[in-house]
DSSP file (Angstrom, degrees, kcal/mol; ACC not computed):
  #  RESIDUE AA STRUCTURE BP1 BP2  ACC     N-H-->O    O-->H-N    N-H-->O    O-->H-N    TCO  KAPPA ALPHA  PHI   PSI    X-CA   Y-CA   Z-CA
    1    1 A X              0   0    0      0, 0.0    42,-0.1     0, 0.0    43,-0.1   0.000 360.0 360.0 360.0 113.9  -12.0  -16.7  -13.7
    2    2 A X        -     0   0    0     40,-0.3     2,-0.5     1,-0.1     0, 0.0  -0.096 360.0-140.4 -24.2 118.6  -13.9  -19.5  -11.4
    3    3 A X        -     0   0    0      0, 0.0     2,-0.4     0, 0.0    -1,-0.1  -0.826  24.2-150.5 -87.3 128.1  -12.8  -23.2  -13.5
    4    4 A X        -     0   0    0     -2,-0.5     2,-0.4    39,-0.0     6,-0.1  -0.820  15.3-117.0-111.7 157.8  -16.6  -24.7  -12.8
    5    5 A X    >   -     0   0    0     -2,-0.4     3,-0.7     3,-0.1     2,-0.1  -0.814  35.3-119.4-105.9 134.6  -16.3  -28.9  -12.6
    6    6 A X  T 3  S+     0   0    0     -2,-0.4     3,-0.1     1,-0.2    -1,-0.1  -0.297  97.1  37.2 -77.6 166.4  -18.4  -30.3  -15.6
    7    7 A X  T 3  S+     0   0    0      1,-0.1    -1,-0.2    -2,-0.1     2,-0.2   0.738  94.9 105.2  45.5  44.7  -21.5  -32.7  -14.8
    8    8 A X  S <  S-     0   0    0     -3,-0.7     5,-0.2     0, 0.0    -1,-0.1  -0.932  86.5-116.7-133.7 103.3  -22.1  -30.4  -11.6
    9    9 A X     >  -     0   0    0     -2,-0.2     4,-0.6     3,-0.1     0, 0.0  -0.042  33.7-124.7 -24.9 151.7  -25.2  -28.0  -12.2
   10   10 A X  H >> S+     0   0    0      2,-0.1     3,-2.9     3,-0.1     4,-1.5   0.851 107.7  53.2 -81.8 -79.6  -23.3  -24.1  -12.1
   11   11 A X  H >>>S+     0   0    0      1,-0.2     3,-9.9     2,-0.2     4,-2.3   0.706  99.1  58.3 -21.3 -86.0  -25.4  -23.0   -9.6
   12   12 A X  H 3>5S+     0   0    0      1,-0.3     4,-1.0     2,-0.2    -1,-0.2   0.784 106.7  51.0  12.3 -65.0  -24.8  -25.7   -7.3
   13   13 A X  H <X5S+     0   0    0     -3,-2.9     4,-1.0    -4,-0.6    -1,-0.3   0.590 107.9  49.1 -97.4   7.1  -21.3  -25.0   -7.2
   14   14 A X  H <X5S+     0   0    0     -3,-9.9     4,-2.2    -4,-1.5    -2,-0.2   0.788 106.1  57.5-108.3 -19.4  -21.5  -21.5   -6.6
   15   15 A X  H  X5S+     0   0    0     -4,-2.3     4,-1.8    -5,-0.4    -2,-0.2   0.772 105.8  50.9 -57.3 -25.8  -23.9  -22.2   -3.8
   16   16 A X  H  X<S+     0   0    0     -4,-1.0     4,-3.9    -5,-0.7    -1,-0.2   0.920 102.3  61.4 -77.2 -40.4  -21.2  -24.4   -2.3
   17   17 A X  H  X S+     0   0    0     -4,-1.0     4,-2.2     2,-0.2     5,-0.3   0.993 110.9  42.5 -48.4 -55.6  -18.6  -21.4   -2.7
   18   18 A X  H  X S+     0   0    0     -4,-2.2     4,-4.9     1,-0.2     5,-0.3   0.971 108.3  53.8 -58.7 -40.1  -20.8  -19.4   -0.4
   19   19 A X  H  X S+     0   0    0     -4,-1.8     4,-1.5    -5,-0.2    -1,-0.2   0.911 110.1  48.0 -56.9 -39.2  -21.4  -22.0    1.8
   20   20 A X  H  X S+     0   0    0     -4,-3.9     4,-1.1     3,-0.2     5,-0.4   0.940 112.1  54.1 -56.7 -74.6  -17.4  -22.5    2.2
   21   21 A X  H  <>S+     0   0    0     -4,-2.2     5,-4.5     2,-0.2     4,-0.5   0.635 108.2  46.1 -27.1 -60.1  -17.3  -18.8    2.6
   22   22 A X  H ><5S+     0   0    0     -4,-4.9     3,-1.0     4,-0.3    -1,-0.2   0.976 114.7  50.4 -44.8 -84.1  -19.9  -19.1    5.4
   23   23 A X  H 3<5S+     0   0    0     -4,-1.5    -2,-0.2    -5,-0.3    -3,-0.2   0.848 109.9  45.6 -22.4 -64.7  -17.9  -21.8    6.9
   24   24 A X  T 3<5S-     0   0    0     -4,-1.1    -1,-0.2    -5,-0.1    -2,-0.2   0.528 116.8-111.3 -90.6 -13.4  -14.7  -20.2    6.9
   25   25 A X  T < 5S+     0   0    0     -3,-1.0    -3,-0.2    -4,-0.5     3,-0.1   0.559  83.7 120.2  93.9  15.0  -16.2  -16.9    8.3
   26   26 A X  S   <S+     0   0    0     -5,-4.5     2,-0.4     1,-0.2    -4,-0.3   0.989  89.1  33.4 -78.5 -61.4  -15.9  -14.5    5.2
   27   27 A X  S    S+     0   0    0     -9,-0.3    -2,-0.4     4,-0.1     2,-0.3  -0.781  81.6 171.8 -79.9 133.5  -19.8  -14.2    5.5
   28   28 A X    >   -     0   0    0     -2,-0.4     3,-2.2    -3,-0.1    45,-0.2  -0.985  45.7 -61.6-143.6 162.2  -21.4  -14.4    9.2
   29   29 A X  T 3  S+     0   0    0      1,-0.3     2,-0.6    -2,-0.3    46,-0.2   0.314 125.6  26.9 -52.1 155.1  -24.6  -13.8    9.9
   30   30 A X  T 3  S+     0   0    0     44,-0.6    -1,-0.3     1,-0.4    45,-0.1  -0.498  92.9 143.2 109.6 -42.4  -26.5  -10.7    9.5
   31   31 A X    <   -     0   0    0     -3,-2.2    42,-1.9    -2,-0.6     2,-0.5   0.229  59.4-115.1 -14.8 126.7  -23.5  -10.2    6.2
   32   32 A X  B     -A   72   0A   0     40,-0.2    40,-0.3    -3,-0.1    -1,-0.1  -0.815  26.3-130.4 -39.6  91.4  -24.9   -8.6    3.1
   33   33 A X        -     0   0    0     38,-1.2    38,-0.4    -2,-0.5     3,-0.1  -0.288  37.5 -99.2 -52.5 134.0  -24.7  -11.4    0.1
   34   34 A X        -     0   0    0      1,-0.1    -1,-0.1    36,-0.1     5,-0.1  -0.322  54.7 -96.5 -30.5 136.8  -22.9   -9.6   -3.2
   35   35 A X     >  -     0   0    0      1,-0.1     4,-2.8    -3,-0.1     5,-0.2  -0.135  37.6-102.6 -68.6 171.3  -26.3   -8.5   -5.7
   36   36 A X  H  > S+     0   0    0      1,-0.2     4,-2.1     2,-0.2     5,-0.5   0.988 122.2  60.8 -69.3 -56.4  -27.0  -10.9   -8.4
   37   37 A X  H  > S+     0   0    0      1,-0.2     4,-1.4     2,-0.2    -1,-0.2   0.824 102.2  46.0 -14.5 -66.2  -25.5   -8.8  -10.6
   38   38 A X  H  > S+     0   0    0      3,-0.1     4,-7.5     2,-0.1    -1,-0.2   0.926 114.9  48.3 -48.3 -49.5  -22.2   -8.8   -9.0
   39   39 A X  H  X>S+     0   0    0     -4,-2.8     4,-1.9     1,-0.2     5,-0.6   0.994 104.9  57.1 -72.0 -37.1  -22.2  -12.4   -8.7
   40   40 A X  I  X>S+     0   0    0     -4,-2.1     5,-1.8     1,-0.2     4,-1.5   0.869 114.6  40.9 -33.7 -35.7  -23.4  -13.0  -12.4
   41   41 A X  I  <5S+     0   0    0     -4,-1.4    -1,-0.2    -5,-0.5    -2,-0.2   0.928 115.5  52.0-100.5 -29.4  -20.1  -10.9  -13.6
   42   42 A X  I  <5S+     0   0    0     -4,-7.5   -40,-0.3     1,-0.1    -2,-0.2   0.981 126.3  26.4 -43.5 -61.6  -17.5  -12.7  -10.6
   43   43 A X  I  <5S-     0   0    0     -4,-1.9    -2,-0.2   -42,-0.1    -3,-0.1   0.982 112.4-127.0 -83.1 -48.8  -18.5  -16.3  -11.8
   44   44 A X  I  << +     0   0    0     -4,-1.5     2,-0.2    -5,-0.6    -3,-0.2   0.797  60.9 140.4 103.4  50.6  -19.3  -15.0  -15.3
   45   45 A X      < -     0   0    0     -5,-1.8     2,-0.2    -6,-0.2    -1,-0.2  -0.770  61.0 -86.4-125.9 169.4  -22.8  -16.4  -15.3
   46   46 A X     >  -     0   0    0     -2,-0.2     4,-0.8     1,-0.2     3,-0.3  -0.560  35.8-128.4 -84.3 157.7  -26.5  -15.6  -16.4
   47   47 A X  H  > S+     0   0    0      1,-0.3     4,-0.7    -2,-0.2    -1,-0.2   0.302 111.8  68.5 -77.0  -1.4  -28.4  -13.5  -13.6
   48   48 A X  H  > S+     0   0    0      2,-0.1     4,-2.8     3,-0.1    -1,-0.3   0.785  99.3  52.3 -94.3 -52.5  -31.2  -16.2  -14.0
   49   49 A X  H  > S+     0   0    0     -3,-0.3     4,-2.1     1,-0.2     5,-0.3   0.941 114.5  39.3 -53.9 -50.4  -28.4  -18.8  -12.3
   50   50 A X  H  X S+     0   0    0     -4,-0.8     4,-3.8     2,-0.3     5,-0.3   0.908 104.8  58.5 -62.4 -51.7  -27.6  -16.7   -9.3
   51   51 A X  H  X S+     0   0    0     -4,-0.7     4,-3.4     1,-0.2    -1,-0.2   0.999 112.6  49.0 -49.3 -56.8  -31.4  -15.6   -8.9
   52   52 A X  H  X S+     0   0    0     -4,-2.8     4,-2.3     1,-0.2    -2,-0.3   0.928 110.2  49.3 -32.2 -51.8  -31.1  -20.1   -8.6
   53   53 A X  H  X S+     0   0    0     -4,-2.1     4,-0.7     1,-0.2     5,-0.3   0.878 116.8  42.4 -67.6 -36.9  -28.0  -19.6   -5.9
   54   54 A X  H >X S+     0   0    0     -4,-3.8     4,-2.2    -5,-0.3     3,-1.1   0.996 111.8  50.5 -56.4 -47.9  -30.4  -17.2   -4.1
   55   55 A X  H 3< S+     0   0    0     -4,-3.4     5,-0.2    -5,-0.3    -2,-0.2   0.908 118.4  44.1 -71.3 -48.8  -33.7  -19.5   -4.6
   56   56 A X  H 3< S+     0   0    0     -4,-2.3    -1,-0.3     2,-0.2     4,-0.2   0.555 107.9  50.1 -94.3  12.0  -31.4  -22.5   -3.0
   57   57 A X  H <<>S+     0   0    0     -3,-1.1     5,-3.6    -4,-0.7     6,-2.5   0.476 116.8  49.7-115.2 -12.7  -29.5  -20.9    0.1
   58   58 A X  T  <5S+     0   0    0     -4,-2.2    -2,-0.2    -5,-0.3    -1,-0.2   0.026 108.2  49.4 -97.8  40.0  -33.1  -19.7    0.9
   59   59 A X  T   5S+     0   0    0     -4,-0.1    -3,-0.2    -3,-0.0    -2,-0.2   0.307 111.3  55.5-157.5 -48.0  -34.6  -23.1    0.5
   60   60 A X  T   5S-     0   0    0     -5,-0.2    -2,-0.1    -4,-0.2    -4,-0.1   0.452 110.7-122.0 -47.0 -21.1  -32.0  -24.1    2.5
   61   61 A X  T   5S+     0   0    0      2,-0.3    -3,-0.2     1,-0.0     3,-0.1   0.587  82.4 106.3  92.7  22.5  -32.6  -22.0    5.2
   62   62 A X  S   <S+     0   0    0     -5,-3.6    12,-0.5     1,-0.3     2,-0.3   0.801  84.1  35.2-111.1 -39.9  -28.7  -20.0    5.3
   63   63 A X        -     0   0    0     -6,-2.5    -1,-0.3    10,-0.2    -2,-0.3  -0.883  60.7-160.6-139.9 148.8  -30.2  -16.6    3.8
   64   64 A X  E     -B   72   0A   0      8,-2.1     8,-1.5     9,-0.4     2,-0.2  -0.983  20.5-126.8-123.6 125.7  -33.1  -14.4    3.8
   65   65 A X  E     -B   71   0A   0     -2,-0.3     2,-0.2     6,-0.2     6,-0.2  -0.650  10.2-160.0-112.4 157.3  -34.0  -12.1    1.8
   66   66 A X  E  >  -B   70   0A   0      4,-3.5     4,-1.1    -2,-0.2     2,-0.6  -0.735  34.9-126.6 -88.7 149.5  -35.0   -8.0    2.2
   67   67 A X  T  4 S+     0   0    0     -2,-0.2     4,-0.0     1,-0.2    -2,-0.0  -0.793  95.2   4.2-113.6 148.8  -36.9   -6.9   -0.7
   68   68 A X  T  4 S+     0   0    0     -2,-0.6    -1,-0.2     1,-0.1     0, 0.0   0.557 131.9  62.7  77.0  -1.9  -35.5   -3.9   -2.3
   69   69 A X  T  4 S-     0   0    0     -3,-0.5     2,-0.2     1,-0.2    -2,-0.1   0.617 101.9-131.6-128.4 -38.1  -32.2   -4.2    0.7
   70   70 A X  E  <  - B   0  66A   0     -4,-1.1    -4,-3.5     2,-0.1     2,-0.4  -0.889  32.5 -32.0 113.9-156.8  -30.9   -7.8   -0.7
   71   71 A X  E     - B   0  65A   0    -38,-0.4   -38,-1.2    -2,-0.2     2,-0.2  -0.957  56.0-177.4-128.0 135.2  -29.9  -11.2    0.5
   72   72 A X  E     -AB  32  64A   0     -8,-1.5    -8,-2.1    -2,-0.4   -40,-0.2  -0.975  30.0-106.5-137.0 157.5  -28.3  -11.7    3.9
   73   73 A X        -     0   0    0    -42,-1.9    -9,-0.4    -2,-0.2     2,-0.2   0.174  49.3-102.6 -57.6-166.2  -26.9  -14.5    5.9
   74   74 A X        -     0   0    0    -12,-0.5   -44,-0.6   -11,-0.1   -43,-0.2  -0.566  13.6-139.0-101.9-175.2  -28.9  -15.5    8.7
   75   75 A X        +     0   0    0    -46,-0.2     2,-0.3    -2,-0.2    -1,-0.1  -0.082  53.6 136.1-111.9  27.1  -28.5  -14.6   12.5
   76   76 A X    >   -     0   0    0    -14,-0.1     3,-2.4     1,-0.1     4,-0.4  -0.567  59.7-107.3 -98.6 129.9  -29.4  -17.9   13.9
   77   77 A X  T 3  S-     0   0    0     -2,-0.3    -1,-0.1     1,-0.3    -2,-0.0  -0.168  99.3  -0.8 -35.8 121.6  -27.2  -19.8   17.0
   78   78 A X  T 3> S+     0   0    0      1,-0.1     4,-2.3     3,-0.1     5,-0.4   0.418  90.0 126.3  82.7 -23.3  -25.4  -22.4   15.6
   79   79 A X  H <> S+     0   0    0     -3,-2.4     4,-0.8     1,-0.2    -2,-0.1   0.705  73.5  42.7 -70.4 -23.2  -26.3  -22.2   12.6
   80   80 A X  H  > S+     0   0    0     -4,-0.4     4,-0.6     2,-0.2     5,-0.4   0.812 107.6  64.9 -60.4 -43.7  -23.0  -22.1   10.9
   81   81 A X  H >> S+     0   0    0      2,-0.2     4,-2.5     3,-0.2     3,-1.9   0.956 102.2  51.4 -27.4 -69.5  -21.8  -24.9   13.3
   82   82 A X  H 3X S+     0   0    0     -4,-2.3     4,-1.4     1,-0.3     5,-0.3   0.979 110.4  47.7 -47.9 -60.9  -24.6  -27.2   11.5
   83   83 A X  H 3X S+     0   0    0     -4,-0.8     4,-0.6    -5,-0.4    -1,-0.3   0.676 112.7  49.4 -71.7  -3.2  -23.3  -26.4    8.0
   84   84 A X  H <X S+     0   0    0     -3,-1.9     4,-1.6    -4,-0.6     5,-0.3   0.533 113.9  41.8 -60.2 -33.7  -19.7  -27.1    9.1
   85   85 A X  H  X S+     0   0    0     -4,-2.5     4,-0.7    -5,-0.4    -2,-0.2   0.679 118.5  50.6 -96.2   9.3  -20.4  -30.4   10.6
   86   86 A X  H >X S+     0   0    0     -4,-1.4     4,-1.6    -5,-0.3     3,-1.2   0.753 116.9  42.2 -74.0 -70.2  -23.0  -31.3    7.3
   87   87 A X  H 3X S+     0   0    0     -4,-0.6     4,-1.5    -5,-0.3    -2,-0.2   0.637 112.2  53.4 -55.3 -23.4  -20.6  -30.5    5.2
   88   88 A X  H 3X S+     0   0    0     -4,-1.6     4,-3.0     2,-0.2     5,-0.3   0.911 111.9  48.6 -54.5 -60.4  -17.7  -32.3    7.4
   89   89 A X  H <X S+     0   0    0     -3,-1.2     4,-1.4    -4,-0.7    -2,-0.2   0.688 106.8  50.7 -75.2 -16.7  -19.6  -35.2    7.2
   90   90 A X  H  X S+     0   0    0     -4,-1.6     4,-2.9     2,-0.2    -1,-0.2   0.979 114.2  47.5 -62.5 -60.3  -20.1  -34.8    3.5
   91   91 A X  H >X S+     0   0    0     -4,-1.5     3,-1.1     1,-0.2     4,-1.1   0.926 117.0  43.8 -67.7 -85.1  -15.9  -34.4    3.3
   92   92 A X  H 3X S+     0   0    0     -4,-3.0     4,-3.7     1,-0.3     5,-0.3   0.808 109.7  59.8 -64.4 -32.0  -15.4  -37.7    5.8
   93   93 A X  H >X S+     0   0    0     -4,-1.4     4,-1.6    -5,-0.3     3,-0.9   0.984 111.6  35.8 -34.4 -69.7  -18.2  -39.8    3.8
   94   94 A X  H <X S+     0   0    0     -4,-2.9     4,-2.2    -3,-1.1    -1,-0.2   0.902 108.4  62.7 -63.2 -36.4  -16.6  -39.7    0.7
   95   95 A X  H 3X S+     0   0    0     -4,-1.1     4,-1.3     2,-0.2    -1,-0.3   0.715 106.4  46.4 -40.9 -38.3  -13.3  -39.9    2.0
   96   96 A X  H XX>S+     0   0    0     -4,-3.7     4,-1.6    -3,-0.9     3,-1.1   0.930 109.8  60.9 -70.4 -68.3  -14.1  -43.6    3.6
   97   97 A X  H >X5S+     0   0    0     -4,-1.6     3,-3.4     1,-0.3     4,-1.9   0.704 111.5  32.3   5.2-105.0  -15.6  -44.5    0.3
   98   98 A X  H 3<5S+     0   0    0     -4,-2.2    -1,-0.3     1,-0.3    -3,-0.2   0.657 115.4  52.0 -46.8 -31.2  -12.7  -44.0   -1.5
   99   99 A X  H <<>S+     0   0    0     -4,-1.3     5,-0.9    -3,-1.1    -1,-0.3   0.405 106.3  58.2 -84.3  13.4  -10.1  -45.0    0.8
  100  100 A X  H X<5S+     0   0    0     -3,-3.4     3,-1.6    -4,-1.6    -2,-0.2   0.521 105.7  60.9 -98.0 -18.1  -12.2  -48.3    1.3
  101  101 A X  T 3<<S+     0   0    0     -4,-1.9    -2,-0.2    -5,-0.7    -3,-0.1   0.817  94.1  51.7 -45.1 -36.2  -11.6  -48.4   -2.5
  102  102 A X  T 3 5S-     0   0    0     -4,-0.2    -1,-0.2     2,-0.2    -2,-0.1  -0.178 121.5-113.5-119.5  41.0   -8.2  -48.5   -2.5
  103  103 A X  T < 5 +     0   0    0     -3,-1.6     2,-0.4     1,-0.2    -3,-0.2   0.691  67.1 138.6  66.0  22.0   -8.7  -51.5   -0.1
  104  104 A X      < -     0   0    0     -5,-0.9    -1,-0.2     1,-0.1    -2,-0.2  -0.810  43.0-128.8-105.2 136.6   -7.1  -50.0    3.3
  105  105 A X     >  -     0   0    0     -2,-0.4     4,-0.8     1,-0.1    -1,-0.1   0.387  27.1 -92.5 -50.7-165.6   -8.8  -50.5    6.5
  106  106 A X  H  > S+     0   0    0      2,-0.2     4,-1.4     3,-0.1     3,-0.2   0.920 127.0  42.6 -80.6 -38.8   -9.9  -48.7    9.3
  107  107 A X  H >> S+     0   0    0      2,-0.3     3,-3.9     1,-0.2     4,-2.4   0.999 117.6  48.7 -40.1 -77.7   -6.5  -49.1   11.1
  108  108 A X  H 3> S+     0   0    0      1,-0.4     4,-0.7     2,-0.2    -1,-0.2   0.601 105.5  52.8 -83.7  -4.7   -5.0  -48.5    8.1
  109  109 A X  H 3< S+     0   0    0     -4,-0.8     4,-0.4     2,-0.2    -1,-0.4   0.562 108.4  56.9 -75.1 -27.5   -7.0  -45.3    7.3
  110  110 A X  H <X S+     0   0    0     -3,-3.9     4,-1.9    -4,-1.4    -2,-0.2   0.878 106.8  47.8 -61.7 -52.2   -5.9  -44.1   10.9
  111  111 A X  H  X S+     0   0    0     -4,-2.4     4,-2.1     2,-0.2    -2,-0.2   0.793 111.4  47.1 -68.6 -26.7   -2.2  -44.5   10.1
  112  112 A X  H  X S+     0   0    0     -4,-0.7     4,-1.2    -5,-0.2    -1,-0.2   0.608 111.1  48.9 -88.5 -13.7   -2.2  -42.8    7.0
  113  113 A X  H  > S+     0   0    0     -4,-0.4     4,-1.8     2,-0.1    -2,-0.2   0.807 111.1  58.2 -88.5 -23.5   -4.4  -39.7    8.3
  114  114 A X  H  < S+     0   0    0     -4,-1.9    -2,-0.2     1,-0.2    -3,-0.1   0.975 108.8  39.8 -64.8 -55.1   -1.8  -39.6   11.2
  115  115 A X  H  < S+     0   0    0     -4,-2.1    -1,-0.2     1,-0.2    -3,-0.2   0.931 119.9  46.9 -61.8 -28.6    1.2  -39.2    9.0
  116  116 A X  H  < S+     0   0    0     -4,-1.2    -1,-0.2     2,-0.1     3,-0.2   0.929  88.6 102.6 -55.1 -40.7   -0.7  -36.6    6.5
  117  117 A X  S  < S-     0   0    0     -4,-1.8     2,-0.4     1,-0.2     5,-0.1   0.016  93.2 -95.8 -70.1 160.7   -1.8  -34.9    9.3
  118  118 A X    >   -     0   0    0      3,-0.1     3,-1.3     1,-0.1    -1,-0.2  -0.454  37.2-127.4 -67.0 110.1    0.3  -31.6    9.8
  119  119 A X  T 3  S+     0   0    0     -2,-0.4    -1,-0.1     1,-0.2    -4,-0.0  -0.154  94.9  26.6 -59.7 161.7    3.4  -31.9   12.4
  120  120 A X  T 3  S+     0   0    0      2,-0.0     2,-0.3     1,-0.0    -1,-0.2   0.292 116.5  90.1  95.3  -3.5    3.7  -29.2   15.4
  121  121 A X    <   +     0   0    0     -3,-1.3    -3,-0.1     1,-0.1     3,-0.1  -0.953  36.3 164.2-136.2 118.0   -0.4  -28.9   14.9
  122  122 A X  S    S+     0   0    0     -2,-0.3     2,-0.3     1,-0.2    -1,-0.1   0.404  73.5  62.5-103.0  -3.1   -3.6  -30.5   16.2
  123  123 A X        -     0   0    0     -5,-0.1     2,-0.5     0, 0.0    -1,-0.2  -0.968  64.8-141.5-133.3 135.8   -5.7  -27.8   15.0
  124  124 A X              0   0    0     -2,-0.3    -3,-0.0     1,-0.2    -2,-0.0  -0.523 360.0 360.0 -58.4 122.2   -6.7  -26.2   12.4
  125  125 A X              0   0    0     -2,-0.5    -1,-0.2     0, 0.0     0, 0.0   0.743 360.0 360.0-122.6 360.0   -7.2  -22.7   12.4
């Protein structure tokens, strides 16, 4: 069962699960979205929230819907690129934030993402 983070709307965070999904290349474009249905009984939510997840990843511009066929990603160039590097930039925001919190410079924010960072690898794949 999906643990949902209190004082985060539920939708919300299941629109961000798809959007990692998208990101990570378990949906690409033209992909058939699961029906509301489905998703209501994966997250274990009301079918009025999902109809929400729908209403804000097409307000967003990620999905389109067929009527009577469903919701699919889109097929646009680039357009997964842009929602990795939003969402990148989301990730590295908060990340200065907080390590400016805990008083470390930029220097000293460098050294400590060099040692995290993963030996024998300079990319992720």
């Amino acid at each position: 069962m999906y643990k949902f983070v209190d004082g985060i709307p539920i939708y919300l965070q299941i629109v961000k699960e798809i959007k990692g999904a998208m990101i990570s290349g378990k949906l690409k474009g033209g992909d058939k979205l699961p029906s509301v249905r489905e998703i209501a009984e994966q997250y274990q939510v009301n079918p009025n929230t999902v109809q929400r997840v729908f209403m804000e990843l097409d307000k967003q511009g990620l999905t389109y819907s067929e009527r009577g066929i469903g919701t699919f990603v889109k097929r646009e160039p680039g357009l997964l690129e842009d929602l990795k590097s939003e969402e990148a930039a989301k990730v590295i925001e908060n990340f200065i934030e907080e390590i400016q919190k805990l008083g470390y410079s930029k220097n000293d924010m460098l050294k400590a993402l060099d040692n995290a960072w993963p030996k024998g690898g300079e990319q992720h794949d």
